[in-house]
Backbone bond lengths (Angstrom), bond angles and torsions (degrees), N, CA, C in turn:
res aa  C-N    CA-C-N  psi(-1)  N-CA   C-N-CA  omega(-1)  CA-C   N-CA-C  phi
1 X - - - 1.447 - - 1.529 106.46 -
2 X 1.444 127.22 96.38 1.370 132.58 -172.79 1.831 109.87 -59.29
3 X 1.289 122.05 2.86 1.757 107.49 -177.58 1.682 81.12 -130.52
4 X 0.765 118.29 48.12 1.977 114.57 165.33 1.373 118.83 -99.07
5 X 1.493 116.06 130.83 1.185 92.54 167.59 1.709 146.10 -93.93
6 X 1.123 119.70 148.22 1.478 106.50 -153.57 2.145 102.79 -79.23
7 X 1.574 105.54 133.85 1.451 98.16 170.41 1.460 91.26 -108.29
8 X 1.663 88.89 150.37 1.640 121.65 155.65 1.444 99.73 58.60
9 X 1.725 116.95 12.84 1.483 115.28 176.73 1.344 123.46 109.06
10 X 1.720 107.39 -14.26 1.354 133.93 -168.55 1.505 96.60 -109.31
11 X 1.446 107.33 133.11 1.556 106.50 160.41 1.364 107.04 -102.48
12 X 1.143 106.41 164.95 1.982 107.57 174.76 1.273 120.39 -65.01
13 X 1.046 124.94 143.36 1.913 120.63 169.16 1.354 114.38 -57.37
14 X 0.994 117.51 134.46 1.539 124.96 163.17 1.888 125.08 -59.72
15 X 1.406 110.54 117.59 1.782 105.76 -159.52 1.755 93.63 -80.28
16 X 1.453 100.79 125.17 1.284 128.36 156.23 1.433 113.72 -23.15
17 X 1.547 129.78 155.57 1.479 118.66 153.78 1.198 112.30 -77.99
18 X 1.368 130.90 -7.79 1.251 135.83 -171.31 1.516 101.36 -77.31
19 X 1.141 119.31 -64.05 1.684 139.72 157.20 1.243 106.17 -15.05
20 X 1.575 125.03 -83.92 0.864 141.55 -154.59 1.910 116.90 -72.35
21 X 1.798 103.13 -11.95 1.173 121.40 168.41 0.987 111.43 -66.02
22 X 1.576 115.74 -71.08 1.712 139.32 176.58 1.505 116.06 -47.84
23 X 1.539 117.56 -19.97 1.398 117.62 -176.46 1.337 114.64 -99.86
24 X 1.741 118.55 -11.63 1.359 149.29 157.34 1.213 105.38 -57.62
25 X 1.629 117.81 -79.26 1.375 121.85 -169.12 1.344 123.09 -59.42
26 X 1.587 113.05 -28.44 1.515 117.26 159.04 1.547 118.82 -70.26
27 X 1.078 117.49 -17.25 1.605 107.35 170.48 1.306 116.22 -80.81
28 X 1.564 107.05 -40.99 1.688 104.23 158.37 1.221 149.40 -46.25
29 X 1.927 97.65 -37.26 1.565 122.93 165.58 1.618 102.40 -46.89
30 X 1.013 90.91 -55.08 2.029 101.81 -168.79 0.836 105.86 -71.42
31 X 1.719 140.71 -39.77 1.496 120.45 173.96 1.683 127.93 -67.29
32 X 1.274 93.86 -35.59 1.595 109.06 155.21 1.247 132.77 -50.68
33 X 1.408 111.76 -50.08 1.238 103.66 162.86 1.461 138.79 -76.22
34 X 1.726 93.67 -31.20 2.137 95.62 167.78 1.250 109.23 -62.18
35 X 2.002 115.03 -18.01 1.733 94.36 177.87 1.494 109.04 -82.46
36 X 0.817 144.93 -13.50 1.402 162.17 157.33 1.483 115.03 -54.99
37 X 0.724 128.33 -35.53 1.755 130.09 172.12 1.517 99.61 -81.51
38 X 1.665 103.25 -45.69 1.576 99.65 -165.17 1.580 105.38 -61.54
39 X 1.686 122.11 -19.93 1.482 107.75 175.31 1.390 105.44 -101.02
40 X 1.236 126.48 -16.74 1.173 108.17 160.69 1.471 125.75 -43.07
41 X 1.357 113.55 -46.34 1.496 135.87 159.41 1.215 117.24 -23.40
42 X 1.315 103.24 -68.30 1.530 119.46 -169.28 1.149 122.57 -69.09
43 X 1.870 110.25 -23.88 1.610 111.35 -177.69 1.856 87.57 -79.28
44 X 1.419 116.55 -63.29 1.364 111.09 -167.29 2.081 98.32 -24.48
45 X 1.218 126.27 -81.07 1.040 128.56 -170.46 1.370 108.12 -15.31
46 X 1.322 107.75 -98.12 1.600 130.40 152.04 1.638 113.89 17.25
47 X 1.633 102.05 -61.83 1.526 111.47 172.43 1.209 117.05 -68.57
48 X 1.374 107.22 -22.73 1.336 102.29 -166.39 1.972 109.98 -97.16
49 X 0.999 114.92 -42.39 1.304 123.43 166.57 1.438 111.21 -74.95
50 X 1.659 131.96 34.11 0.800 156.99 172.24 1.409 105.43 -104.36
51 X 1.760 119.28 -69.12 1.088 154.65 -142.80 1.673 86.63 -85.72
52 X 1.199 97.93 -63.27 1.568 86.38 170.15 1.252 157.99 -112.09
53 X 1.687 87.03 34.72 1.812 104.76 157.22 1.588 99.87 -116.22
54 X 1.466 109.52 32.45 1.452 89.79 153.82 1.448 119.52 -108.00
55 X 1.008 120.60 0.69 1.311 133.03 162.09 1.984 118.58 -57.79
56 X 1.390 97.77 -56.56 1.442 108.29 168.83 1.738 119.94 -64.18
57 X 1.055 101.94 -36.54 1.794 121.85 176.78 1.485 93.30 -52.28
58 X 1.382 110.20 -55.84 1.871 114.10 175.48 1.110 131.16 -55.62
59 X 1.506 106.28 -44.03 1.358 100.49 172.49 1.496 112.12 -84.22
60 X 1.416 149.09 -15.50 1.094 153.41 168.51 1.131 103.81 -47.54
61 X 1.356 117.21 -44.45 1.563 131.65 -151.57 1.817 86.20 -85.53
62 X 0.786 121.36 -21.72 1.659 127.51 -160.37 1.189 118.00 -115.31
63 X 1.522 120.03 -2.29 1.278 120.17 136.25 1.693 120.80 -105.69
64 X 1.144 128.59 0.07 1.017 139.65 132.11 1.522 139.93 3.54
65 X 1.652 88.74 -77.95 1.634 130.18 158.87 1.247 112.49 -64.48
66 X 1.352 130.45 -47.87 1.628 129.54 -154.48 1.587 89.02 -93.21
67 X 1.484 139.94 -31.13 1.476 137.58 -176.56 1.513 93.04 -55.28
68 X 1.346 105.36 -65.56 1.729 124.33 -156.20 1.634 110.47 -58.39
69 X 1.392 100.65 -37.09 1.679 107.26 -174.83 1.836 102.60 -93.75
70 X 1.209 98.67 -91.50 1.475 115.14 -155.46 1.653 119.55 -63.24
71 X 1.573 105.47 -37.04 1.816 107.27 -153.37 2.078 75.11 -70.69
72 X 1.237 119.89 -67.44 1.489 113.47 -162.01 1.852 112.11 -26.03
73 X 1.808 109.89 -38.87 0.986 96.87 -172.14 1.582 118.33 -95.23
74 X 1.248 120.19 19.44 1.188 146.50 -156.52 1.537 84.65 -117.39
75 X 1.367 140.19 -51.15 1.476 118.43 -142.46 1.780 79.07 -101.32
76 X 1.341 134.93 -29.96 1.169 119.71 -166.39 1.770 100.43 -73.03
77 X 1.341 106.30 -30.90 1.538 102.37 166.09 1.508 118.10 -32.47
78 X 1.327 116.74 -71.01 1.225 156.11 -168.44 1.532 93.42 -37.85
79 X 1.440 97.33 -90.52 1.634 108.29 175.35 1.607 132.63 -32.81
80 X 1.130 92.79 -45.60 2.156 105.17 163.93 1.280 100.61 -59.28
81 X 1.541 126.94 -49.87 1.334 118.34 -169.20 1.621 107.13 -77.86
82 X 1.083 138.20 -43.33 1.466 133.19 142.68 1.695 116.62 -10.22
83 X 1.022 98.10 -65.57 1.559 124.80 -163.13 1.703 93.35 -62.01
84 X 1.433 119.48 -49.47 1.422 107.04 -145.72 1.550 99.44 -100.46
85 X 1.517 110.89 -38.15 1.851 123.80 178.26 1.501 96.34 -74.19
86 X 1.448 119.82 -80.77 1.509 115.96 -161.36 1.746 115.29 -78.52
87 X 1.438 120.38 31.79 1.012 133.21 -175.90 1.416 119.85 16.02
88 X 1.417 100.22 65.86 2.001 100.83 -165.64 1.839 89.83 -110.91
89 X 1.296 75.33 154.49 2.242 84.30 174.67 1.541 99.58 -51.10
90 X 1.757 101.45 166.63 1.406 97.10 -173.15 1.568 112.79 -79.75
91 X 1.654 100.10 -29.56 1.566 107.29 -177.68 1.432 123.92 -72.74
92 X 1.683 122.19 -14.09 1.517 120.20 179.33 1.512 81.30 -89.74
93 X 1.438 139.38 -39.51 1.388 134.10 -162.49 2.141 99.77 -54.66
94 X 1.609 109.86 -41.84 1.398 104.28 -141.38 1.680 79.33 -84.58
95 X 1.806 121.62 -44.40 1.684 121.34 -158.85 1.528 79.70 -73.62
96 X 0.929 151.28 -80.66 1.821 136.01 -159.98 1.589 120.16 -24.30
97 X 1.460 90.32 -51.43 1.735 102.16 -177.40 1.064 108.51 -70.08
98 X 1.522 120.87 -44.43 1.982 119.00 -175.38 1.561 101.47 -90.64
99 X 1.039 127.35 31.92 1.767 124.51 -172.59 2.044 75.26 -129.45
100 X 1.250 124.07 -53.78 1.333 101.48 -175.08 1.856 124.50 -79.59
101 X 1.408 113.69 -16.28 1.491 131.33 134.45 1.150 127.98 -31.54
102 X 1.631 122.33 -50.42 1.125 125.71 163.25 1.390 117.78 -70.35
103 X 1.087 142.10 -26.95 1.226 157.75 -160.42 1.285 105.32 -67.44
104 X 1.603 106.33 -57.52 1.377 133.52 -163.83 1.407 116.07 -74.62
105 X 1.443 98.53 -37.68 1.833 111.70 177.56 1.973 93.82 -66.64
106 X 1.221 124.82 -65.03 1.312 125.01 -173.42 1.378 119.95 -57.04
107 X 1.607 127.63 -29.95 1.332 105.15 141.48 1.315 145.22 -95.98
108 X 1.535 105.76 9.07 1.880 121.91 140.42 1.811 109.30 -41.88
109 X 1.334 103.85 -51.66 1.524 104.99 -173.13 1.189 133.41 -93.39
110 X 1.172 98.47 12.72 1.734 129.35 -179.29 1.210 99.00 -93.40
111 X 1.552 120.52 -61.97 1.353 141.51 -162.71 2.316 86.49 -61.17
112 X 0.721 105.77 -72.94 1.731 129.56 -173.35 1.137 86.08 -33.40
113 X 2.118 141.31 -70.17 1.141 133.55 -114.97 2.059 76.15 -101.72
114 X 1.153 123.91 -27.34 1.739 131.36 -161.88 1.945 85.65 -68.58
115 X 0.846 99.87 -55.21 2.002 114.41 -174.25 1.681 89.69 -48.67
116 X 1.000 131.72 -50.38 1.558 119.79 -145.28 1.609 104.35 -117.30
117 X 1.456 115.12 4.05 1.166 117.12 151.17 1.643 113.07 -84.33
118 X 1.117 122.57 -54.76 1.918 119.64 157.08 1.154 117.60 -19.70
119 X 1.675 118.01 -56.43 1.447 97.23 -177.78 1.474 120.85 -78.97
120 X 1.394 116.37 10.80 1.380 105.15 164.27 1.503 118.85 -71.68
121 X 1.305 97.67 -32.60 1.761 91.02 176.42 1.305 114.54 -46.97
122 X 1.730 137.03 -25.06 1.306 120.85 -156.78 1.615 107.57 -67.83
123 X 1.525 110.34 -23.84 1.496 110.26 174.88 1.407 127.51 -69.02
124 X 1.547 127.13 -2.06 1.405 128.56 -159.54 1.502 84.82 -96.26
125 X 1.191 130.49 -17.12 1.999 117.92 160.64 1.149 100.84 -54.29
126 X 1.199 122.86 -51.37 1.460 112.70 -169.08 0.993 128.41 -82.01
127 X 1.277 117.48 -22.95 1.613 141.70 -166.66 2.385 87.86 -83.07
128 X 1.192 117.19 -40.22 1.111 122.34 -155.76 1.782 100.20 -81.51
129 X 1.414 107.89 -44.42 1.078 126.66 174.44 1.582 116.61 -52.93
130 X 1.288 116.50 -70.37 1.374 130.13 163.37 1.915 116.03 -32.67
131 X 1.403 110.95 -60.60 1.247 100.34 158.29 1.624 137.99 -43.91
132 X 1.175 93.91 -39.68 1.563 113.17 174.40 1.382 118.44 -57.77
133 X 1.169 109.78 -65.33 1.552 132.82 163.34 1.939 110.58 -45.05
134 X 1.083 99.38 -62.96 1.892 107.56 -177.70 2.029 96.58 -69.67
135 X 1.214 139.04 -7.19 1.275 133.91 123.71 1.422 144.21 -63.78
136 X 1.218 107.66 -13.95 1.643 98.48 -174.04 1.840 82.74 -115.57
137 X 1.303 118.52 -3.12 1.784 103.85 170.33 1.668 108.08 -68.41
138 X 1.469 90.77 -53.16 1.773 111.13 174.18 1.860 107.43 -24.96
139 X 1.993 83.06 -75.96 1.638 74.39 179.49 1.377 139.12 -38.78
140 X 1.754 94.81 -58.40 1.604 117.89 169.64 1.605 116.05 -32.43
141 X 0.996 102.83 -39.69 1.864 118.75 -177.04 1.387 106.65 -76.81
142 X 1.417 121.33 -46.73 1.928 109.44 -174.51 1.201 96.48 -92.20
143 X 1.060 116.54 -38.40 1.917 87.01 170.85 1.513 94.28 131.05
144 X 1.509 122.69 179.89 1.534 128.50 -177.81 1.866 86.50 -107.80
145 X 0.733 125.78 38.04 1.870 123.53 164.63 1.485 104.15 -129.31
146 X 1.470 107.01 -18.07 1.727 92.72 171.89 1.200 107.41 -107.63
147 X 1.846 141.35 -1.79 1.244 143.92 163.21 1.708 108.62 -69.19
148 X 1.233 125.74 -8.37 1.448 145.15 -152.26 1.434 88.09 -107.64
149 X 1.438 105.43 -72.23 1.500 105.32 -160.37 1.703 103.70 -58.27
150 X 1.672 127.32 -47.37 1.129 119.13 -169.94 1.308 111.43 -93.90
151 X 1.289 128.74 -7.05 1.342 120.89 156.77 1.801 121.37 -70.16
């Protein structure tokens, strides 16, 4: 390299293309492979926030069933018995009973929507990781003369 400067009397050797091949293809090895872990990463997640929204998927599924079948015949219960013991009109008897029905379904789905915001966290490993990784490529890429200058 004719503008180098010489230490201790010695200038540096000049890197081979051979060198400069092998020091290529190893940076590639490594980028290839951190992208490769990084989806390895991502499926683990994936499986895993899988695993545990299937639990919620169940119970969704399981109130589902009990809306469609039973609570309807449960609240008209309710309301007759309103109607016939506490001698209330039939219509404050039926909107009272399905106003606290409703109630119950919306913090059913409160409870459901709190569960399935959690499992988003399982991705911020990966999400945290990936950053990490897409930083130390950065570095890897400008070199230890531009970690110098801005450090």
């Amino acid at each position: 390299m004719p503008r180098q400067a010489e230490l201790n009397g010695h200038s540096a050797p000049e890197a081979t293309v051979g060198e400069v091949t092998t020091h290529a293809s190893g940076l590639a090895y490594d980028l290839i492979t951190l992208a490769e872990l990084q989806a390895r990463l991502l499926f683990l997640d994936m499986r895993e926030a899988t695993r545990r929204s299937a639990i919620t998927a169940v119970i969704l599924s399981a109130m589902a069933v009990f809306s469609v079948s039973a609570v309807p015949v449960c609240l008209l219960g309710i309301s007759e018995l309103l109607i016939e013991y506490a001698e209330w009109h039939r219509a404050v008897a039926y909107l009272t009973v399905g106003s606290v029905g409703a109630i119950a379904a919306l913090i059913g789905a409160f409870i459901a929507a709190k569960r399935l915001v959690k499992i988003g966290a399982v991705f911020g490993r990966s999400h945290q990781e990936f950053q990490d990784n897409l930083e130390f490529v950065k570095r890897l890429v400008r070199g230890p003369e531009n970690d110098e200058a801005n450090g």
